[in-house]
C-alpha positions in Angstrom: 31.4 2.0 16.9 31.2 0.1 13.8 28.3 0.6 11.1 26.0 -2.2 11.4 23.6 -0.4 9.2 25.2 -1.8 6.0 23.8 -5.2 4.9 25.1 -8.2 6.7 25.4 -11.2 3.6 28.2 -11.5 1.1 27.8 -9.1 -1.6 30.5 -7.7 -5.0 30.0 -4.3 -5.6 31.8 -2.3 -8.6 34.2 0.3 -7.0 32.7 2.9 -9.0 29.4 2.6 -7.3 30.4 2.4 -3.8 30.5 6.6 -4.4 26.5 6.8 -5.0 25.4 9.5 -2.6 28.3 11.1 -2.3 31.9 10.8 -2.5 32.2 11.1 1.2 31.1 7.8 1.6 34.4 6.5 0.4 36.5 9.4 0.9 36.2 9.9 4.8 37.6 8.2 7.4 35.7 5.1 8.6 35.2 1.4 9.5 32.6 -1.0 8.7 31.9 -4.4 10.5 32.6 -6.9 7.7 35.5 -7.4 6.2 36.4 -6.4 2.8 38.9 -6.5 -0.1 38.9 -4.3 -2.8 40.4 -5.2 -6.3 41.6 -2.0 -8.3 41.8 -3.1 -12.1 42.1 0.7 -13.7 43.1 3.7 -12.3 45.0 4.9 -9.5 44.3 7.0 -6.1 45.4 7.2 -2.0 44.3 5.0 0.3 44.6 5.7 4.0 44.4 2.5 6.4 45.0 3.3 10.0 46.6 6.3 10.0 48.8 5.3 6.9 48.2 6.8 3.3 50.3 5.1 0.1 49.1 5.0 -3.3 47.0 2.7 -5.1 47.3 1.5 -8.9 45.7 -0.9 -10.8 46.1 -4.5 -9.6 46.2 -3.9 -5.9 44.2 -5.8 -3.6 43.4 -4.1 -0.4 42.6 -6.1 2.3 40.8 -4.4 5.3 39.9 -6.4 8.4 36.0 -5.3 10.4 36.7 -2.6 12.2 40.0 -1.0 10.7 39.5 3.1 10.3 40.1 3.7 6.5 39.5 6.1 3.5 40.9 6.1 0.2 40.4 8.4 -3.3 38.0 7.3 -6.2 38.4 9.0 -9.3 36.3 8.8 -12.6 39.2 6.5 -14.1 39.4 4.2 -11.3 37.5 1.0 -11.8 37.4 -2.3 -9.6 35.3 -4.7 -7.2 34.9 -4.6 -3.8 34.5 -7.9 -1.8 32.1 -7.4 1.1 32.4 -10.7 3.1 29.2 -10.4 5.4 29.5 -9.9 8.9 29.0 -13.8 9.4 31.4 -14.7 6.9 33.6 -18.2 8.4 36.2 -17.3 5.7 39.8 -17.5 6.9 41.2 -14.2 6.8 43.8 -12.4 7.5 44.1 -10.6 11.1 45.4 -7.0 9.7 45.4 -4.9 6.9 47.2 -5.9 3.5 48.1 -3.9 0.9 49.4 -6.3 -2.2 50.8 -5.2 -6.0 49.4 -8.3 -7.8 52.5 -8.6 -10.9 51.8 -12.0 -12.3 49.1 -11.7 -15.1 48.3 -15.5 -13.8 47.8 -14.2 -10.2 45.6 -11.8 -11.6 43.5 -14.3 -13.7 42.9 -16.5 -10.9 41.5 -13.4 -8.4 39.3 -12.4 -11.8 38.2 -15.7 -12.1 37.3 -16.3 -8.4 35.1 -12.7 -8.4 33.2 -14.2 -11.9 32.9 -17.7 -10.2 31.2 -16.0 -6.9 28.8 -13.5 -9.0 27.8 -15.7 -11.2 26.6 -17.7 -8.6 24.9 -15.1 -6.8 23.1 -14.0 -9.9 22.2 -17.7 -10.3 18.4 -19.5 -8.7 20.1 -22.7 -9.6 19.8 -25.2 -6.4 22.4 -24.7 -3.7 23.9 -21.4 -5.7 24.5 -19.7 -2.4 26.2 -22.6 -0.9 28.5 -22.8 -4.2 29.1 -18.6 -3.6 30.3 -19.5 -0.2 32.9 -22.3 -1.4 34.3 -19.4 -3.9 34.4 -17.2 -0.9 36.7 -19.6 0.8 38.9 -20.6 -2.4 39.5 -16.7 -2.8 40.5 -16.4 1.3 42.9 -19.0 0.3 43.7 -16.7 -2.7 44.6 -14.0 -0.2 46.4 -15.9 2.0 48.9 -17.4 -0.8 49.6 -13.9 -2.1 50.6 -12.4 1.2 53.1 -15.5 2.2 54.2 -14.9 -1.5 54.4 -11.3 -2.5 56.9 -9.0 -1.1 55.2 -5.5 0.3 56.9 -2.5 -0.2 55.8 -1.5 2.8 57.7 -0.2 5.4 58.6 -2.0 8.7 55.9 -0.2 11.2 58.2 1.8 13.4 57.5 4.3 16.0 55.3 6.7 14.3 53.2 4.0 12.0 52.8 2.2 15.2 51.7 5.0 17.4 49.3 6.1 14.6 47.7 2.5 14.0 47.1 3.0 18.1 45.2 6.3 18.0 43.4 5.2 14.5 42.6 2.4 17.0 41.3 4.4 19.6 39.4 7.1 17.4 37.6 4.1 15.7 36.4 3.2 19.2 36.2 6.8 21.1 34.8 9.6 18.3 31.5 9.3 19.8 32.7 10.4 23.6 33.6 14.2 22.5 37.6 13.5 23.2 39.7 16.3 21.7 43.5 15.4 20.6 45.0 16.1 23.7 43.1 13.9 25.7 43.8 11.0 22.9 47.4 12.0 23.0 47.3 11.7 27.3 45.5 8.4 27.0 47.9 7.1 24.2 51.2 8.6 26.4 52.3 11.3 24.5 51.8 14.7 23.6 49.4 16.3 21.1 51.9 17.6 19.4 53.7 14.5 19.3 50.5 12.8 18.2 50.0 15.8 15.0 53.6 15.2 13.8 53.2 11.9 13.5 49.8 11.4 11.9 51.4 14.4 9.2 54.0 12.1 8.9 52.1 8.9 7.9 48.9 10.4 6.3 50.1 14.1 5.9 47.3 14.9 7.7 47.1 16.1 11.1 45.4 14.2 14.2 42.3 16.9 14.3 41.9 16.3 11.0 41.3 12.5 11.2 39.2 13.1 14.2 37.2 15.7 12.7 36.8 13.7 9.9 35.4 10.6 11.4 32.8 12.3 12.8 31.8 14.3 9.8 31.5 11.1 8.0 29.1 9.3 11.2 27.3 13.3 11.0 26.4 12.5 7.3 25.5 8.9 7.5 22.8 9.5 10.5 21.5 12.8 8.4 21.1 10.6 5.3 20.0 7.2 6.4 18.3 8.0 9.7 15.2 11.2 10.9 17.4 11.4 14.1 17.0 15.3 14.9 20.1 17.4 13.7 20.6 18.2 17.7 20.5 14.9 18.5 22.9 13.4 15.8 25.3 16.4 17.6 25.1 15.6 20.8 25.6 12.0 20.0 28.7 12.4 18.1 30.4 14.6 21.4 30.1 17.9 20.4 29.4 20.4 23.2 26.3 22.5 21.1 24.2 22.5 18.2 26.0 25.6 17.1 29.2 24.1 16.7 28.4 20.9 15.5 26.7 23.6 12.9 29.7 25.4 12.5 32.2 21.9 12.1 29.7 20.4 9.7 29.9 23.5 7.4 33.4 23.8 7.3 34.0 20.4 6.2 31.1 19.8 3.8 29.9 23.7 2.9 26.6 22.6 4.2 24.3 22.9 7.3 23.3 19.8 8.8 19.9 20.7 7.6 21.0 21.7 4.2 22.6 18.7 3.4 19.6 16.4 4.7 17.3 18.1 2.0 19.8 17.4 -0.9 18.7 14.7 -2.7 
């Protein structure tokens, strides 16, 4: 299930901030409903899309479609923008996940320019500003779409293993919610759970539990700090068989009880 809690209009946000509240809310696995590109001008970090972890540096721009599982590391040094394109956006995009190494200092200039040109007119009461933001918008889809004809990834051909971990990433964006363990992700995906761990260490280092557990960690959190659902209730919705181990899952990961970490400001 995506999270349609997060607002719907076309909106720049400074990397930095998109931390406030927590780390978590970066860090852990998860998909929004909009799509999104995030511009790293300083710093450098992981970034796990679909199952797949590389390394990030400054000038990359990250492109993640609505709906693509994802995570990725933001330290003190790191500085950017993240483009949120609204959930109505009619921008051109692309269908799946880029991960570009912007080179040319003119490249650059023109993706700096085309974030100023959009926030300035967002800032801006002057008439038709919001119509102007949205002809930006669509200059800087064209942006994205020039620089993935043009720029060669260093990305490796998805083979067996990247594909069959973009299909569970799939399927655990879509299924964290029904209380599915690995093995019966791994019997509905064809293979074996222990296929299924090798190959998500393989791509993200991480096992397949792991990314699982994780996702619904991060959905745990969200409801206990943007909702008064009851702590049994966010449990029972997220598939786990009792209020003592959702407890007991929720501590592990973030050292605090369900209840503990609702009181923390």
């Amino acid at each position: 299930m995506l999270d349609q809690s997060a607002p719907s209009q076309l909106r720049l946000v400074a990397v930095p901030r998109l931390a406030a509240g927590g780390r978590w809310r970066v860090e852990a696995m998860r998909s929004i409903s909009e799509p999104c590109l995030l511009w790293f001008t300083k710093g450098q970090g992981r970034i796990t899309i679909a199952g797949v972890t590389r390394g990030y540096t400054a000038h990359n721009a990250i492109y993640i479609p609505p709906g693509v599982m994802h995570g990725f590391e933001v330290g003190p040094a790191v500085f950017g923008t993240a483009v949120f394109f609204g959930r109505d956006s009619k921008v051109t995009l692309p269908d799946v996940p880029l991960h570009l190494r912007i080179r040319e200092v003119h490249a650059q200039q023109e993706l700096n320019g085309a974030l100023d040109n959009i926030q300035r007119e967002l800032d801006s009461d002057s008439p038709a500003h919001d119509r102007a933001a949205r002809h930006y918008l669509g200059l800087l889809g064209v942006w994205l779409e020039r620089q993935a004809s043009r720029v060669v990834e260093d990305t490796p051909r998805p083979d067996a293993t990247r594909r069959l971990v973009a299909r569970y990433s799939t399927l655990l964006e879509r299924e964290f919610r029904s209380g599915m363990g690995v093995s019966e992700f791994a019997t509905a995906l064809g293979v074996t759970s222990t296929h299924l761990t090798r190959c998500c260490q393989i791509t993200c280092g991480r096992p397949a539990s792991a990314l699982l557990q994780d996702r619904r960690i991060f959905e745990a959190r969200r409801l206990l700090s943007e909702t008064r659902m009851p702590v049994g209730q966010i449990g029972e919705s997220l598939g786990f068989a009792s209020a003592a181990y959702f407890t007991r899952a929720f501590q592990h990961i973030t050292g605090k009880s369900p209840s503990a970490f609702r009181r923390t400001p």
